[in-house]
VOVOBA-167772 format. One record per residue (C-alpha): x negated, y, z negated; residue in one letter. Coordinates in steps of 0.25 Angstrom, whole numbers, plus 5000, padded with zeros to 4 digits. Each point is the difference from the previous one (the first is absolute). Layout:
N
east	north	up	residu
X	Y	Z	A
...
***
This chain:
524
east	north	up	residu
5288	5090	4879	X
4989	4989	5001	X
4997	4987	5007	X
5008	4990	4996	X
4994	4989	5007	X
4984	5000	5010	X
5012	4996	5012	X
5004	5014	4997	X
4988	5006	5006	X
4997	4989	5010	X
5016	5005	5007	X
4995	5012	5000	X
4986	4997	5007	X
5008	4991	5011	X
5010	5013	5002	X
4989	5009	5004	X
4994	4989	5009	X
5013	4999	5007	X
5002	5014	5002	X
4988	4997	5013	X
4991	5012	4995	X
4990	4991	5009	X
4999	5001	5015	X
5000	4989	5008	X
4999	4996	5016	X
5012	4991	5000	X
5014	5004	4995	X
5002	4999	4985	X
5013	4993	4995	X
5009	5003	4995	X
4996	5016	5003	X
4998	4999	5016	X
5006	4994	5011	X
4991	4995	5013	X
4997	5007	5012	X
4995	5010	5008	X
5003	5013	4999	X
5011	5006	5009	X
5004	5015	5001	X
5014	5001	4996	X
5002	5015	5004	X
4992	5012	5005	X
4992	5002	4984	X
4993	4988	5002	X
4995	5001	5016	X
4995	5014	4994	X
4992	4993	4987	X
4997	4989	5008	X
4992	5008	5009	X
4995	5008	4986	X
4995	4987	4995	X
4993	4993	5012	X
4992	5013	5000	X
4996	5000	4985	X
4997	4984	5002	X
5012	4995	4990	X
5009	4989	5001	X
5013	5000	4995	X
5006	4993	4989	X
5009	4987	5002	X
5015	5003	5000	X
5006	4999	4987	X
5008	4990	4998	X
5016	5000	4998	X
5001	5000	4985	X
4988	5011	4999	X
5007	5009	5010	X
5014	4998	4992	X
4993	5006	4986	X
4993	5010	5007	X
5012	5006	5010	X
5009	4999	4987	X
4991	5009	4991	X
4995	5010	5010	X
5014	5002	5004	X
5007	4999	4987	X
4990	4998	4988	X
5007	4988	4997	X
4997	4985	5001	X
5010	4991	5009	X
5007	4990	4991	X
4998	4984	4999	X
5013	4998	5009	X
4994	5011	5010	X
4986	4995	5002	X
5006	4986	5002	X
5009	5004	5011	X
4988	5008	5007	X
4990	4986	4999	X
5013	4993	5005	X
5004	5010	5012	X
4994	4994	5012	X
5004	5013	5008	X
4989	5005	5008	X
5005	5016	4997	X
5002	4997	4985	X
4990	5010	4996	X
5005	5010	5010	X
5014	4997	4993	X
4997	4999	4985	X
4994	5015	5002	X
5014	5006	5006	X
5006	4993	4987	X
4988	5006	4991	X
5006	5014	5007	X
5014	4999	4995	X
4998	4995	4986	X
5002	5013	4989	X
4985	4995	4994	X
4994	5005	5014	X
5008	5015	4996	X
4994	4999	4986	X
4987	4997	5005	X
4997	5010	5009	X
5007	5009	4990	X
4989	4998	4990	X
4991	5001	5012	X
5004	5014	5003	X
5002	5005	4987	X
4987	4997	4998	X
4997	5010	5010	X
5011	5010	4996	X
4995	5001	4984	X
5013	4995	4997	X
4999	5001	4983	X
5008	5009	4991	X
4990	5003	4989	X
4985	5009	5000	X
4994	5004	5010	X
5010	4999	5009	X
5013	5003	4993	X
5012	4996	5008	X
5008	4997	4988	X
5010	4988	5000	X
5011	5004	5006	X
4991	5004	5015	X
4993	4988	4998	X
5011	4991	5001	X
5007	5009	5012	X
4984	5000	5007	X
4998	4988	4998	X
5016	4994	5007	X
4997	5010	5010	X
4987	4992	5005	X
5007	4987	4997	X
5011	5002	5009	X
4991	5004	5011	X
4993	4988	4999	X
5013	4992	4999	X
5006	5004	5012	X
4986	5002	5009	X
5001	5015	5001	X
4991	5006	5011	X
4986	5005	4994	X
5001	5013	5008	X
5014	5004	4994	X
4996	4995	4986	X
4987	5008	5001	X
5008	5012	5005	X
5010	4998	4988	X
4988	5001	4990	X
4994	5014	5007	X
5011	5008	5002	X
5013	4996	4991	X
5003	5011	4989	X
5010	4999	4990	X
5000	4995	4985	X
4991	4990	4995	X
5012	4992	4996	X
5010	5002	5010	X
4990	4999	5013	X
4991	4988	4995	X
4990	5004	5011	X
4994	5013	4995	X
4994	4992	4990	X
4989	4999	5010	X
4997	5014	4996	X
5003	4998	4984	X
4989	4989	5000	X
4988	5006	5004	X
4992	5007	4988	X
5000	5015	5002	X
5008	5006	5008	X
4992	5009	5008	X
4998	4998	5017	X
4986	4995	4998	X
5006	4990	4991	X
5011	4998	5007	X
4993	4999	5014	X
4990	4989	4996	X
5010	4991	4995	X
5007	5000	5014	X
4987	4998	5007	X
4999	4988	4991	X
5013	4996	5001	X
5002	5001	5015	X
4986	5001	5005	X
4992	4992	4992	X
4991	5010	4997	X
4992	5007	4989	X
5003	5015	5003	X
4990	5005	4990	X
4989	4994	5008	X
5003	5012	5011	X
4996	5013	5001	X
5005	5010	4994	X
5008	5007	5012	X
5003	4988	5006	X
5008	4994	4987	X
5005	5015	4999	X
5007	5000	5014	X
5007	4988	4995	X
5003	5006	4987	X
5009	5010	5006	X
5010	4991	5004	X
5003	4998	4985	X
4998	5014	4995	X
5014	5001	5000	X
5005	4989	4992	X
5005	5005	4985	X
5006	4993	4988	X
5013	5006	4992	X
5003	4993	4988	X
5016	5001	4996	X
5008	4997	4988	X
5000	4985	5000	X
4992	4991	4992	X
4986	5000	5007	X
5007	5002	5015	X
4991	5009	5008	X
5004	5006	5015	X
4990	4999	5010	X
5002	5011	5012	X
4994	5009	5009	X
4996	5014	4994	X
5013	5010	5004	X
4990	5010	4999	X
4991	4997	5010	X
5006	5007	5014	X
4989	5001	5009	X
4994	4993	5010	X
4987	4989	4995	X
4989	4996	5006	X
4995	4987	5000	X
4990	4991	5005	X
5003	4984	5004	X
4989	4989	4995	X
4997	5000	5015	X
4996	5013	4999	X
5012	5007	5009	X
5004	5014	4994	X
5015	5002	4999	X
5009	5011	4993	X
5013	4995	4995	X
5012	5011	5002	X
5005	5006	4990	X
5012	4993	4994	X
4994	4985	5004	X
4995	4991	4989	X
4986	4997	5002	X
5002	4988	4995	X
5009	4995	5013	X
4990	5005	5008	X
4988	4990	4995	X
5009	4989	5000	X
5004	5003	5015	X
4985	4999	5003	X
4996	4989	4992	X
5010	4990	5004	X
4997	5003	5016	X
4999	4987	5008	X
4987	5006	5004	X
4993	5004	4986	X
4989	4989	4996	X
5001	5005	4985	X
5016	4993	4997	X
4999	4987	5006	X
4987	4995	4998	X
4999	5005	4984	X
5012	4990	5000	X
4998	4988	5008	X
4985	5001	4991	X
5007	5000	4987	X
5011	4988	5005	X
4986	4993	5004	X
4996	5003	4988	X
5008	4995	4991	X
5001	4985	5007	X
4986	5001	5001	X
4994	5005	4988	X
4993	5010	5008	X
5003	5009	5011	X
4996	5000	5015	X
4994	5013	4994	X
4993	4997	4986	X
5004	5007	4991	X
5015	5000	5006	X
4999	5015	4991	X
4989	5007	5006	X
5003	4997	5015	X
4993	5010	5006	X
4986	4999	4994	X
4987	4997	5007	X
5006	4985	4999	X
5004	4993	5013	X
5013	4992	5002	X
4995	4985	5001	X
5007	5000	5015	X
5005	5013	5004	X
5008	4994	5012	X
5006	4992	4987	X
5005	5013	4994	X
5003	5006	5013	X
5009	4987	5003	X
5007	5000	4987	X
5004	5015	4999	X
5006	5000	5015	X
5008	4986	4996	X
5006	5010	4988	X
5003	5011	5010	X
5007	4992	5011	X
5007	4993	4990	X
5006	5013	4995	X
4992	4998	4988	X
5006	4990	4996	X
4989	4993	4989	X
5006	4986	4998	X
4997	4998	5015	X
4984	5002	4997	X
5002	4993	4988	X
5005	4988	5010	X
4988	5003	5010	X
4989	4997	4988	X
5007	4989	4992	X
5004	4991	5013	X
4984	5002	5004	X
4990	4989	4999	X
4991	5011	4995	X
5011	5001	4986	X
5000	4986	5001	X
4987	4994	4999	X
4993	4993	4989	X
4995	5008	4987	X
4988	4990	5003	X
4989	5008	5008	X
4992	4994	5010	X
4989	5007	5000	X
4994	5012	4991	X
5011	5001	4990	X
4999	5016	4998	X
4998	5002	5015	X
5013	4992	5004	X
5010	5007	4991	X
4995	5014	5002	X
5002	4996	5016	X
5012	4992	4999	X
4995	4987	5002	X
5007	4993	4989	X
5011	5005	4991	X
4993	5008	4986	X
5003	4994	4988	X
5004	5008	4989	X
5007	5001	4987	X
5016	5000	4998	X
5004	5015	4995	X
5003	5001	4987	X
5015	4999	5002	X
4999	4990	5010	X
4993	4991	4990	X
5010	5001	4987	X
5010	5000	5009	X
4997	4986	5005	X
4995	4995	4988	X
5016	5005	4995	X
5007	4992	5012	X
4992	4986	4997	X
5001	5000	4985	X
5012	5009	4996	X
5002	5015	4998	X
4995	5008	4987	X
4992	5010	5003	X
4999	5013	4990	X
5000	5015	5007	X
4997	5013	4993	X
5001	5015	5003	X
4996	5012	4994	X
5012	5007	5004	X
5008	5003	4987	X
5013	5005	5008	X
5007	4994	5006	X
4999	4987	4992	X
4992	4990	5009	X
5005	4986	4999	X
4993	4990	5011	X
5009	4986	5000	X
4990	4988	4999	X
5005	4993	5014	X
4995	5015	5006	X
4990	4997	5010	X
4988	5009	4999	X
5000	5002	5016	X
5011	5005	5000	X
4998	5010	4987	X
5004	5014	5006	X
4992	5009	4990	X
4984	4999	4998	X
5001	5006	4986	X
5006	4986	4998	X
4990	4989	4998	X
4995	4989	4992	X
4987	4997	4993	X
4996	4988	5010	X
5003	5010	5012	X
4991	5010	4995	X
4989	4989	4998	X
5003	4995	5014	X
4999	5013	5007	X
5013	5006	5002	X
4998	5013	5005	X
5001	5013	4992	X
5009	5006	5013	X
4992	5013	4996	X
4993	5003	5014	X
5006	4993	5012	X
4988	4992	5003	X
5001	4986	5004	X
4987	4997	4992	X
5007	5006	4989	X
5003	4983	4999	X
4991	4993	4996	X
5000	4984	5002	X
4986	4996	4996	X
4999	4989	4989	X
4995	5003	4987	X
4996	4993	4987	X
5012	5006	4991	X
5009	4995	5010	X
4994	4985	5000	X
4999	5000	4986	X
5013	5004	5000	X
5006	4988	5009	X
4992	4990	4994	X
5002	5004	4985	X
5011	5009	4997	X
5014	4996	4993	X
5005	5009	5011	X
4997	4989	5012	X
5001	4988	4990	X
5013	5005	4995	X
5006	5000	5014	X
4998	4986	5004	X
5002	4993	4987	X
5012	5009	4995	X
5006	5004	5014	X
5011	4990	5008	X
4992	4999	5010	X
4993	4987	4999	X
5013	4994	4992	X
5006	5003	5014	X
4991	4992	5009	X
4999	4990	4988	X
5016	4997	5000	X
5001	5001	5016	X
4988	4990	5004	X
5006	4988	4989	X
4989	4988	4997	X
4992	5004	5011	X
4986	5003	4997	X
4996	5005	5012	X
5012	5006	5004	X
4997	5009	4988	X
4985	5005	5005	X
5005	5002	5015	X
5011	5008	4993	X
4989	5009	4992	X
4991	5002	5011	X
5011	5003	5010	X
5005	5011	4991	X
4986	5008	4995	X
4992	4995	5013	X
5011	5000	5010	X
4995	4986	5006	X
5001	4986	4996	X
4987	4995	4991	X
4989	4990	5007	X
5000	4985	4999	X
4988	5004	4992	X
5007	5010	4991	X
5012	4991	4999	X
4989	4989	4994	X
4994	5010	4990	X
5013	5004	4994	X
5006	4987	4996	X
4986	4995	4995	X
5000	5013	4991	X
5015	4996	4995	X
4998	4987	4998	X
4987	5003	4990	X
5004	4994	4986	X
5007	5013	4991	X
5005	5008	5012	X
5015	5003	5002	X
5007	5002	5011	X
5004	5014	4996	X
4987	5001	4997	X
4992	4995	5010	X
5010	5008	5012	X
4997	5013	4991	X
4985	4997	5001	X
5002	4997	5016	X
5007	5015	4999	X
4989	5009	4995	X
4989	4994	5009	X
5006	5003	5011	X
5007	5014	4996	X
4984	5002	4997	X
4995	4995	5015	X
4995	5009	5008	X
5010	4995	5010	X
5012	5004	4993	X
4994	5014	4994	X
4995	5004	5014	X
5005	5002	5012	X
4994	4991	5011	X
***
């Protein structure tokens, strides 16, 4: 790919000056709304008081058409249509971001989403290191989609993960067990600090993580006849009494006959044990923010302090009372002003997003990314797997959030930081830009071959007629989510309208500078 005209690059330079990357007193169209800030909910009388502390000033609010891409991709990973952000602009509601969230909740794109989320989390992959093979990857990974799909509490679905036995196949949830590498109790006891906790138990001393350890001395694996099928049980042989000791440092034995297991899961999902709730109100946080009330959301319990513990306090016993019910804390931070403020610090950059006071711009995942670049311009994208059986065969409209097995990827995944899923860690992702992967927008076939080849921009061609600017609104309402500037409106047609430029040509070139703005690649 190169050049093809010097408007090229100046598309590209106005793009990243309309992304705001410069602070400003007064409200910044079309990215902020005016006005003062006013707490919404409890989250932001706590950061407020965080704030006025530190000497911050919190951003402007966003304005509607920022909050609409936003809420859409950290609730589904998917950009709202033409059609839907017209409809929002238009709604004159006064509860119509309140009510596009409830929609958000019901869509099967917020399911896959916090699918991919969670499997993440879980190792969900079939091939080395962690070796589910096929067949439990696909029953794992429907298992976890259907407790997203129908809100399943977070206590029973983390009670599910520690204490079901059964076949891998059969009883989807005792993959838990299957993908953690090794399949001794320290092994086993870390990735549940992990998982559960948020916590690195190899940072312990040795007979604290020991006393946890017991719990899962106990858990065996049985294969069968079955291709790769693999039974995970508690040890028949093992009849006496155990003792164990609690994170908290209570000493218990556990009767003879009773599976340990049950027993650490009764304690860990009390009303009254800080470890469960926080470790997931932090991770929640943390993937809307980009970083967690505690930072790193993986390692909670380190010598680093929560931003606001009256914040992680707050959040936690909204999970409890709700009977852990995590779409309601998902409400609780998305309807915040503090969720819904500008990505346009007003004050020290670094110090605002580390405390809250604006909302962190970052980089789309990976999926996220070909995924929108799929809906604008037309499906194609090319999976592979190293799995040789069964035959893998990946359909070219599959949306890559909503690919079940990790082993499954694509080479522009692996450039953009798709997860190995080998260790559970949230910052096993990795969202920061790079060089490959700005080469690679600006000058690969790849990108180039999705707008020029794909129906995409045929679509909006046919659907906005004769009309010139209908066409550029159309563009930048489906990559940006929002309707160009008067400005931007003026710089497209006097790029088209340059002596040798098609029209086909000319929407293409509009196209690629923006799908290589910061604005479209990050979110904001």
């Amino acid at each position: 790919m190169v050049f093809r005209s010097a408007a090229y690059g100046s598309w590209f330079l106005l793009a990243v000056l309309a992304s705001g990357a410069v602070g400003a007193k007064d409200a910044v169209a079309p990215f902020e709304a005016a006005g003062s800030f006013v707490a919404a909910n409890p989250i932001d009388e706590i950061l407020l008081k965080v704030w006025k502390k530190e000497g911050l000033v919190p951003a402007h609010l966003c304005s509607d058409e920022v909050y609409l891409r936003r809420v859409y991709l950290d609730l589904t990973g998917t950009l709202p249509t033409v059609a839907e952000v017209r409809a929002f602009r238009e709604d004159e509601s006064v509860d119509k971001r309140a009510a596009v969230v409830e929609r958000l909740f019901a869509r099967p794109e917020f399911a896959d989403y916090w699918s991919l989320r969670w499997c993440d989390v879980l190792r969900v992959k079939a091939e080395f290191p962690i070796n589910l093979w096929p067949n439990a990857v696909q029953a794992y990974h429907r298992w976890v989609h259907d407790a997203m799909r129908t809100n399943q509490p977070y206590d029973q679905f983390a009670r599910a993960l520690l204490t079901t036995s059964g076949s891998n196949y059969r009883d989807p949830a005792v993959n838990f067990y299957r993908a953690i590498q090794g399949k001794t109790k320290g092994t086993i006891a870390q990735a549940v600090a992990l998982t559960f906790m948020g916590i690195r138990l190899e940072k312990w001393p040795e007979g604290q993580r020991e006393g946890m350890e017991a719990f899962f001395s106990r858990v065996i694996f049985k294969p069968t006849a079955e291709w790769k099928e693999e039974i995970v049980m508690l040890d028949p042989a093992a009849r006496t009494p155990l003792k164990a000791v609690f994170p908290d440092g209570a000493e218990t034995t556990v009767p003879a006959g009773t599976d340990p297991r049950r027993v650490f899961a009764d304690w860990l999902i009390r009303v009254e044990n800080p470890w469960f709730a926080r470790a997931a109100v932090n991770r929640q946080w943390f993937w809307l923010f980009g970083r967690g009330i505690v930072h790193e959301a993986d390692d909670m319990w380190s010598e680093q302090p929560p931003v606001s513990p009256e914040l992680l306090d707050y959040l936690a016993g909204e999970l409890v009372a709700s009977g852990y019910d995590t779409r309601h804390v998902l409400r609780l931070i998305v309807a915040s002003r503090t969720y819904q403020q500008s990505a346009i610090p007003q004050g020290d950059p670094a110090r605002a997003e580390i405390l809250f006071a604006c909302y962190p711009v970052r980089q789309l995942e990976a999926e996220v990314l070909v995924d929108a670049l799929m809906q604008v311009f037309g499906p194609g994208e090319e999976y592979s797997s190293p799995i040789p059986e069964p035959f893998t065969f990946i359909p070219a409209t599959q949306r890559s959030v909503a690919l079940a097995d990790g082993s499954i990827t694509s080479p522009f995944l692996e450039l953009f930081g798709r997860p190995a899923r080998d260790t559970g860690l949230l910052a096993e992702r990795h969202s920061r830009a790079s060089d490959g992967q700005r080469l690679h927008m600006l000058n690969s076939s790849h990108i180039q071959n999705k707008i020029e080849r794909g129906w995409g921009l045929k679509d909006i061609g046919r659907e906005a007629g004769n009309e010139p600017g209908e066409v550029v609104r159309m563009v930048y309402e489906s990559l940006l989510s929002r309707a160009p500037t008067p400005l931007e409106l003026i710089a497209a047609g006097t790029y088209a309208k340059q002596p040798g430029i098609s029209r086909t040509q000319a929407l293409a070139d509009l196209a690629w500078a923006l799908v290589n703005s910061k604005e479209f690649l990050y979110r904001h």
